[in-house]
C-alpha positions in Angstrom: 137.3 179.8 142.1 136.1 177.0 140.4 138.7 175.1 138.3 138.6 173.5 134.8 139.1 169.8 136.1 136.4 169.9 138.9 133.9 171.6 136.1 135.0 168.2 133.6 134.1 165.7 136.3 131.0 167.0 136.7 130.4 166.9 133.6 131.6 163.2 133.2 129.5 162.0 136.6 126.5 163.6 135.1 127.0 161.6 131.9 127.8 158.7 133.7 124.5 159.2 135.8 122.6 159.4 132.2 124.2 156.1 130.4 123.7 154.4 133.6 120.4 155.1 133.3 120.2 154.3 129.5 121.8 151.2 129.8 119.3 150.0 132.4 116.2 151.0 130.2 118.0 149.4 127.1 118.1 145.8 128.8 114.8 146.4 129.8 113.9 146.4 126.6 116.0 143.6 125.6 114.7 141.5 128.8 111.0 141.9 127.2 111.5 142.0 123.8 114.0 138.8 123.5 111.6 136.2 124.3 109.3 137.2 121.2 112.6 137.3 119.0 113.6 134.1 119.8 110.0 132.3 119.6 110.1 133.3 115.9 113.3 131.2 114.8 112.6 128.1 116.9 112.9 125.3 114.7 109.4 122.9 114.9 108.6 121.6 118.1 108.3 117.8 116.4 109.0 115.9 113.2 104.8 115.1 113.0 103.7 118.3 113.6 103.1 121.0 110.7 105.5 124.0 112.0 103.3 127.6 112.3 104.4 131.0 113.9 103.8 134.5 114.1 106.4 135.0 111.2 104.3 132.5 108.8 101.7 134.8 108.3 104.0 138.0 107.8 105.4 135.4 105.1 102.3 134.9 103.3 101.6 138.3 103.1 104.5 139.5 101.7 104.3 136.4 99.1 101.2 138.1 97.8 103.0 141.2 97.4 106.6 140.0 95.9 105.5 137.4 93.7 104.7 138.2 90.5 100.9 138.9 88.7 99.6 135.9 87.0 98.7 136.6 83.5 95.5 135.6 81.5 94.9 135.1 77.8 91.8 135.9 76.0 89.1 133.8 75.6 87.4 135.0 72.8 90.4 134.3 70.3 91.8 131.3 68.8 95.5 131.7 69.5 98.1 130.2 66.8 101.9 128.7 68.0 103.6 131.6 67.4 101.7 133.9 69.1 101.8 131.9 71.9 105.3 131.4 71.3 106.0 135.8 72.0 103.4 135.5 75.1 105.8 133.1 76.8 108.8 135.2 75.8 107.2 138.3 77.2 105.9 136.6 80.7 107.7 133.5 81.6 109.9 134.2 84.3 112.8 131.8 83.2 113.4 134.3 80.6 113.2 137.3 82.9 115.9 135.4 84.9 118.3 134.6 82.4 117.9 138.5 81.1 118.8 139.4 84.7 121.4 137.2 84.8 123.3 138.6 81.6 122.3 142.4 82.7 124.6 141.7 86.4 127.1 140.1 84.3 127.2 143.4 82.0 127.4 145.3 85.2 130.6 143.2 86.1 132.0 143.9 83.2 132.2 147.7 84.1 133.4 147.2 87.3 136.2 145.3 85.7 136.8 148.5 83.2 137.1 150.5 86.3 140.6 149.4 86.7 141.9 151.2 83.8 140.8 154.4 85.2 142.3 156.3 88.3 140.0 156.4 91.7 139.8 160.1 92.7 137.8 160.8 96.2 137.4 163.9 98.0 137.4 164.6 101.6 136.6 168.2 103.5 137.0 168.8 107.4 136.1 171.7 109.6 136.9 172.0 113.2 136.4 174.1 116.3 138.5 173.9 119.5 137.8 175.8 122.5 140.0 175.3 125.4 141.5 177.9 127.9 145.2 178.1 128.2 147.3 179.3 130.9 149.8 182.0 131.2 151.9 183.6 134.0 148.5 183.7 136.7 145.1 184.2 134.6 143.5 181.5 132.6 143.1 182.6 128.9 140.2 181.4 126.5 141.8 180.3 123.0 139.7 179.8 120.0 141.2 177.5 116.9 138.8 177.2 113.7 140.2 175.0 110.7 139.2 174.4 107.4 140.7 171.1 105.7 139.8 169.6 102.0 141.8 167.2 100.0 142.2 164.9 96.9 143.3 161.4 97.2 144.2 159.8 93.5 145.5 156.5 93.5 146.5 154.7 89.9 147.7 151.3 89.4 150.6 152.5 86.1 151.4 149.1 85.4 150.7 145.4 86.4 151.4 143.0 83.8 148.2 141.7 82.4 146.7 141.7 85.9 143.8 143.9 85.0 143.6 143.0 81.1 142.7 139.8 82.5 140.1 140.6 84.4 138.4 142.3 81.9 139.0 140.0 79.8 137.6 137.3 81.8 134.4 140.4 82.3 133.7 140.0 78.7 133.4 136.1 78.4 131.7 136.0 81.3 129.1 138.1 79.8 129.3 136.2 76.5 128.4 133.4 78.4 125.8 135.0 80.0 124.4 136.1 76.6 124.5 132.8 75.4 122.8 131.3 78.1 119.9 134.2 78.0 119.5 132.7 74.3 119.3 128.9 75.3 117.1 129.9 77.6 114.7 131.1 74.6 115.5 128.1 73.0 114.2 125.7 75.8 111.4 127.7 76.4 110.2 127.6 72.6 110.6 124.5 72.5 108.6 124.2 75.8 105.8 125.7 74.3 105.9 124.4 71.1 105.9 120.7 73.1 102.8 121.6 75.2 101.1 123.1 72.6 101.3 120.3 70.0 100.3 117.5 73.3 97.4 119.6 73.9 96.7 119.8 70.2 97.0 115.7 70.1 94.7 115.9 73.3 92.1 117.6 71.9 92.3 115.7 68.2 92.2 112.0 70.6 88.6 113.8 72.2 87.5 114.4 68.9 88.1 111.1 68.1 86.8 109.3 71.0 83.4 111.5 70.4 83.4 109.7 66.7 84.2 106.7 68.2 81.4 107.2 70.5 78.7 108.0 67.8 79.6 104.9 66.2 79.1 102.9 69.3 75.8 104.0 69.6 75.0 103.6 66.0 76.2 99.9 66.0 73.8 99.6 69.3 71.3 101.3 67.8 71.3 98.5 64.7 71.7 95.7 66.9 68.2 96.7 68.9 66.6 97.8 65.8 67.7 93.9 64.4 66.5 92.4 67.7 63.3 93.7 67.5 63.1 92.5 63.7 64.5 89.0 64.9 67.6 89.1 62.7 70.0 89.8 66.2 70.0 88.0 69.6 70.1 89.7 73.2 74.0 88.9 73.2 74.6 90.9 70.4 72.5 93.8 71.9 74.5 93.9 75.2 77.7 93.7 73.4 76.7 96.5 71.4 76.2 98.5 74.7 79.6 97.1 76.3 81.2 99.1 73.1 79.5 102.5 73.8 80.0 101.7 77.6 83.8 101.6 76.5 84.1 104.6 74.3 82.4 106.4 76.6 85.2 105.2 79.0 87.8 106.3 76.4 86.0 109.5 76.3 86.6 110.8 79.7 90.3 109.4 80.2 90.9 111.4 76.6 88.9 114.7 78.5 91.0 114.5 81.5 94.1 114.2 79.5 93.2 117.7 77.6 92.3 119.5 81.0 96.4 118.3 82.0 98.0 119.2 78.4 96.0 123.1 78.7 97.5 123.3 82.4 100.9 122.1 80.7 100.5 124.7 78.4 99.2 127.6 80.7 102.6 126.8 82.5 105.1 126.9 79.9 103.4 130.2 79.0 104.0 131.9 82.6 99.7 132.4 82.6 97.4 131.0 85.0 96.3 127.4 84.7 92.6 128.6 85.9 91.7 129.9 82.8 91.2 127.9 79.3 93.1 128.8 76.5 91.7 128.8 72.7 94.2 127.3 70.3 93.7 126.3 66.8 93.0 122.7 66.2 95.6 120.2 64.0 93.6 120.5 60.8 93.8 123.8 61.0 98.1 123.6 60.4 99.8 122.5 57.5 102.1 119.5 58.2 104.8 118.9 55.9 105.4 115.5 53.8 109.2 115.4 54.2 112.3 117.3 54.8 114.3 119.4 52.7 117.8 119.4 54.7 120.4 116.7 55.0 121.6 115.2 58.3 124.9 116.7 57.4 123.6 119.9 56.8 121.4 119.6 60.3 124.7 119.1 61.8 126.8 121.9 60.9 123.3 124.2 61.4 123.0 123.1 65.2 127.7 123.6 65.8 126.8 127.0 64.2 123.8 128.2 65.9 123.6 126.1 69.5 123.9 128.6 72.0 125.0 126.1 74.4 128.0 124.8 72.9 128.9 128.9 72.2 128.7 129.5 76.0 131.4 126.6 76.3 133.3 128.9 73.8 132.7 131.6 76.2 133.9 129.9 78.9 136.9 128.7 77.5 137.8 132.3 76.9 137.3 133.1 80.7 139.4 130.0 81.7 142.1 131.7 79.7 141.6 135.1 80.4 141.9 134.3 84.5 144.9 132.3 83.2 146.5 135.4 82.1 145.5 137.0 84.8 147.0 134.4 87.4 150.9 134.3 85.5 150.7 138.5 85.8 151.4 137.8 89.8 154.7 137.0 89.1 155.2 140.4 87.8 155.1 143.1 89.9 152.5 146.3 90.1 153.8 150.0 90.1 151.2 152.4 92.0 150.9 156.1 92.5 149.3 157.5 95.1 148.5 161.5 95.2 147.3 163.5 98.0 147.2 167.4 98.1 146.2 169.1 101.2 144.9 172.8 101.1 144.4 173.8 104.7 143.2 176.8 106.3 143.3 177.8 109.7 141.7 180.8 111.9 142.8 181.6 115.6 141.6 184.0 118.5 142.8 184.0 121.9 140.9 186.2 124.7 141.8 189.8 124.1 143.6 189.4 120.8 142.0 189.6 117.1 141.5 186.8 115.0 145.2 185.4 113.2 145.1 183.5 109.8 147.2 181.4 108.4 147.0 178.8 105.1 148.8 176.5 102.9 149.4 173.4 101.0 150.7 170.6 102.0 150.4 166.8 100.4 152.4 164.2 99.2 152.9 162.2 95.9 154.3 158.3 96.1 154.8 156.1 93.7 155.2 152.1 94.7 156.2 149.1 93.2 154.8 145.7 94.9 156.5 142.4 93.7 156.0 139.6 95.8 159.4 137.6 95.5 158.2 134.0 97.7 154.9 133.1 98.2 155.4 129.5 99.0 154.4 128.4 95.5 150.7 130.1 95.6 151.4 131.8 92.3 152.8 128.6 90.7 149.3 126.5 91.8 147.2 129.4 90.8 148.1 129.0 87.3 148.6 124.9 87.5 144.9 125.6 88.4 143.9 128.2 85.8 145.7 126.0 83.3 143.6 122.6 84.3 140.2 124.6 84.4 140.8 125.8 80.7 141.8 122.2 79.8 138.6 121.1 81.7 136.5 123.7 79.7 137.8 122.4 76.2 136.9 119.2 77.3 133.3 120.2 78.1 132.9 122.2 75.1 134.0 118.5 73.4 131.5 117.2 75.0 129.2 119.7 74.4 129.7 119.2 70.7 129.6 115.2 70.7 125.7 115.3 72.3 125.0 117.9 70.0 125.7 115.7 66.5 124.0 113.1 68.5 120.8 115.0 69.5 120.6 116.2 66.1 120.9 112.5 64.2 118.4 111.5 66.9 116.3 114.3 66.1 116.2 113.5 62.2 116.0 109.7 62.8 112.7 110.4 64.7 111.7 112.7 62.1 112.2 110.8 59.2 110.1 107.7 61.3 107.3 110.4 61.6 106.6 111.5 58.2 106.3 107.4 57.5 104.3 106.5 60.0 101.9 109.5 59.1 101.6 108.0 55.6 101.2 104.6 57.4 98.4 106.1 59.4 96.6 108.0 57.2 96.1 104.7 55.2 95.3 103.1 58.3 92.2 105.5 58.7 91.2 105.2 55.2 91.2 101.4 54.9 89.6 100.9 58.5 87.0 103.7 57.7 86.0 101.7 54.8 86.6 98.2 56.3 83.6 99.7 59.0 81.0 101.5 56.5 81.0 97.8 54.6 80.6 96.2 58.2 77.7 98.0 59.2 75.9 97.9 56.2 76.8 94.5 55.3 75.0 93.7 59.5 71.9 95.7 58.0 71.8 93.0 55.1 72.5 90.3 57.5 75.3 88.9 55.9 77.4 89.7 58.5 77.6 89.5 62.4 77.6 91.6 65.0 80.9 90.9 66.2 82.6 91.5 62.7 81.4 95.1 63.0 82.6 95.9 66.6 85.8 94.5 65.5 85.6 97.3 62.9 84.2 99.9 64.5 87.0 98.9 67.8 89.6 99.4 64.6 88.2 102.6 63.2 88.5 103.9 66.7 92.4 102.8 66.9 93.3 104.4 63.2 91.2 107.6 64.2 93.8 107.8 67.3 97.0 107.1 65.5 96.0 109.1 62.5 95.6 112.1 65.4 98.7 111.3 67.0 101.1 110.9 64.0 100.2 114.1 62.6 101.0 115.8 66.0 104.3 113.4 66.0 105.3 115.3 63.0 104.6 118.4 64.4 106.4 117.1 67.9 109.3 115.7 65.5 109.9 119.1 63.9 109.8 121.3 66.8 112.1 118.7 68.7 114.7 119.0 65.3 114.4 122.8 65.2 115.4 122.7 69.2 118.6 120.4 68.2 119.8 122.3 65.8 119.4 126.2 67.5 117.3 127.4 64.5 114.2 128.4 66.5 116.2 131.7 67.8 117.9 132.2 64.6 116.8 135.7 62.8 115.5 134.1 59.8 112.8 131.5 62.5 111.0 134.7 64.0 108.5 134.6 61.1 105.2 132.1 61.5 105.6 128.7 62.2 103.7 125.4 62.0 
């Protein structure tokens, strides 16, 4: 007769036989496939020499997968500010990232909810023994089948604040978040609205250094046609050429500085830099002559509206919140814990019928933690918590300091624009003038040909200030709207300049 223990070790040298033989074919695999591992996260072989691998490519490709599309404009459409303005808010990734950002910290904020509510989880077993049992001189076969389910409930009853301030913390942590999602709109209008008024500036100084151009070569043109009538000399002929030689010079440098302003702008949009886009020109916006708010009045604007110096509010909420949450240590926490047990259980031994039996069993605890020494942990936990929400008033202080300063800044400059555009556009009138009567005084030969290069030279530098103090006003206005928060503000989403 063959016994139950000789039948088991069998059965255990047979399974030993098999893991044996699974180990050995596992560290096979490891012996071959641990070279090829390791290769990949070898650092570079020397500090001269550029680092490739296997993994770079496996890299690249899924680069061209994860990142995200590039997006294109249309070229057959003049695009104003504003339009361009909702582009970048719809495809620049900074704002996808702050919008994230708040969305996880909403998220958080249920998890801290959570507390208040009573985690319930559910657990069911079944099992089958066989085994054989033995009585008097026979070995009998016994069969046990159970069933098992149960509930576990556990529910923190009271803890002093701990929970409150957690949540509580949740919320200005999301405020924050919120706040910093809106600032983040705020620097990227203002982003825009920067590259879009340098590339305007950059295409008004090409405009102007084409005039300036066609003036050089009508002042050369003169001086040949007064050569060849004897009323010029050859020295006034080649310095007639040095002038369109130059503003050609200025023509290229003021090219390649419109081709970096549309890349600037393609950028701050979240579009490719490969593909030009049409915006409207500076005469086509209407620039206004002066301002129609006080600095005092800019001030209390940009205190109420600043998104950054509310997310310094927000945070000083959190400091105290995790404050409150840090004193409800010294306070203990009451728990219940509930855990009912249905069972149900089946038996059959050889010979016999099947037997049933069932019940319920469980328990139902309640606790009560309260941590009576800690070695002063609790007491520097809110010395902490205290210092941070000192620290936070402090830097919502500051906050508010660089804000009135941004903001006077931001008027002083304006205020200097709007004069120096009325500067400038009398500049432009009076050296316009100053080069018509030049040139046609040269054709009377009352006047020489130095006396209108000097003209034309200071046409060319009014036509470049006139460009680039209407684009300063522009510049100055977008910069004030920035310092003040007003750009986000409900009553801003309409056109602007």
């Amino acid at each position: 007769m063959r016994g139950p223990d000789r039948t088991l070790r069998s059965l255990h040298l047979v399974v030993a036989g098999n893991c044996g033989k699974l180990l050995l074919l596992t560290m096979g695999a490891m012996t071959f496939s641990l070279p090829h591992r390791l290769q990949a996260q070898n650092p570079p072989v020397a500090p001269n020499v550029p680092w490739h691998s296997a993994e770079e490519k496996s890299v690249e490709r899924e680069a061209g997968h994860e990142l995200p599309p590039e997006y294109t404009l249309s070229a057959a459409k003049s695009y104003s500010l504003a339009e361009l303005i909702d582009f970048a808010l719809a495809h620049n990734p900074e704002t996808h990232l702050a919008w994230e950002k708040a969305r996880g910290r909403a998220d958080a904020l249920g998890v801290a909810r959570s507390e208040l509510y009573p985690t319930l989880a559910a657990i069911a077993l079944s099992q089958t023994a066989r085994e054989q049992a033995y009585l008097d001189t026979r070995y009998y076969r016994q069969t046990l089948q159970s069933f098992d389910t149960a509930l576990d409930l556990n529910y923190t009853i009271l803890d002093f604040g701990g929970r409150a301030g957690r949540i509580d913390t949740a919320k200005a942590e999301l405020l924050a978040a919120d706040f910093a999602f809106n600032d983040a709109l705020r620097q990227l209008i203002y982003e825009v609205e920067s590259a879009y008024y340098q590339l305007l500036n950059a295409i008004g100084q090409e405009a102007a250094a084409r005039a300036n151009l066609a003036n050089a070569q009508a002042v050369f043109e003169a001086a040949e046609a007064s050569l060849k009538n004897g009323l010029a000399t050859l020295p006034d002929v080649l310095e007639a050429r040095s002038a369109v030689a130059r503003a050609d010079y200025d023509l290229q440098a003021a090219l390649g500085t419109e081709d970096i302003a549309r890349g600037d702008l393609a950028t701050a949009l979240g579009a490719s830099p490969l593909h030009s886009i049409p915006v409207q020109t500076v005469g086509q916006i209407s620039i206004p002559d002066s301002m129609e708010v006080s600095v005092d009045e800019a001030v209390d604007r940009a205190l109420q509206h600043r998104p950054d110096l509310m997310q310094r509010v927000a945070v000083i909420r959190s400091a105290n919140a995790r404050l409150k949450e840090a004193r409800s240590a010294y306070f203990p926490v009451i728990e219940t814990h509930v855990y009912p047990d249905p069972q149900s259980l089946y038996g059959a031994q050889q010979t016999q019928p099947w037997g049933h039996t069932a019940g319920l069993d469980g328990q139902l605890t309640f606790s009560l933690d309260w941590t009576i020494f800690d070695g002063g942990a609790r007491k520097h936990r809110v010395a902490e918590a205290k210092d941070d929400a000192r620290a936070a008033e402090a830097q919502a202080a500051a906050t508010r300091d660089e804000i009135e300063n941004g903001v006077w800044a931001a008027y002083s400059n304006l205020k200097t624009a709007f004069r120096q555009r009325e500067a400038a556009t009398a500049l432009l009138d009076a050296a316009d003038q100053s080069y018509s009567a030049a040139l046609q005084s040269y054709h009377y030969g009352v006047r020489n040909l130095l006396d209108v290069t000097d003209a034309q030279r200071t046409l060319a530098q009014a036509r470049s200030a006139d460009v680039l103090a209407r684009t300063q006003v522009l510049t100055a206005l977008a910069a004030f709207a920035f310092q003040t928060g007003e750009a986000i503000e409900p009553a801003a989403t309409g056109p602007r300049p």
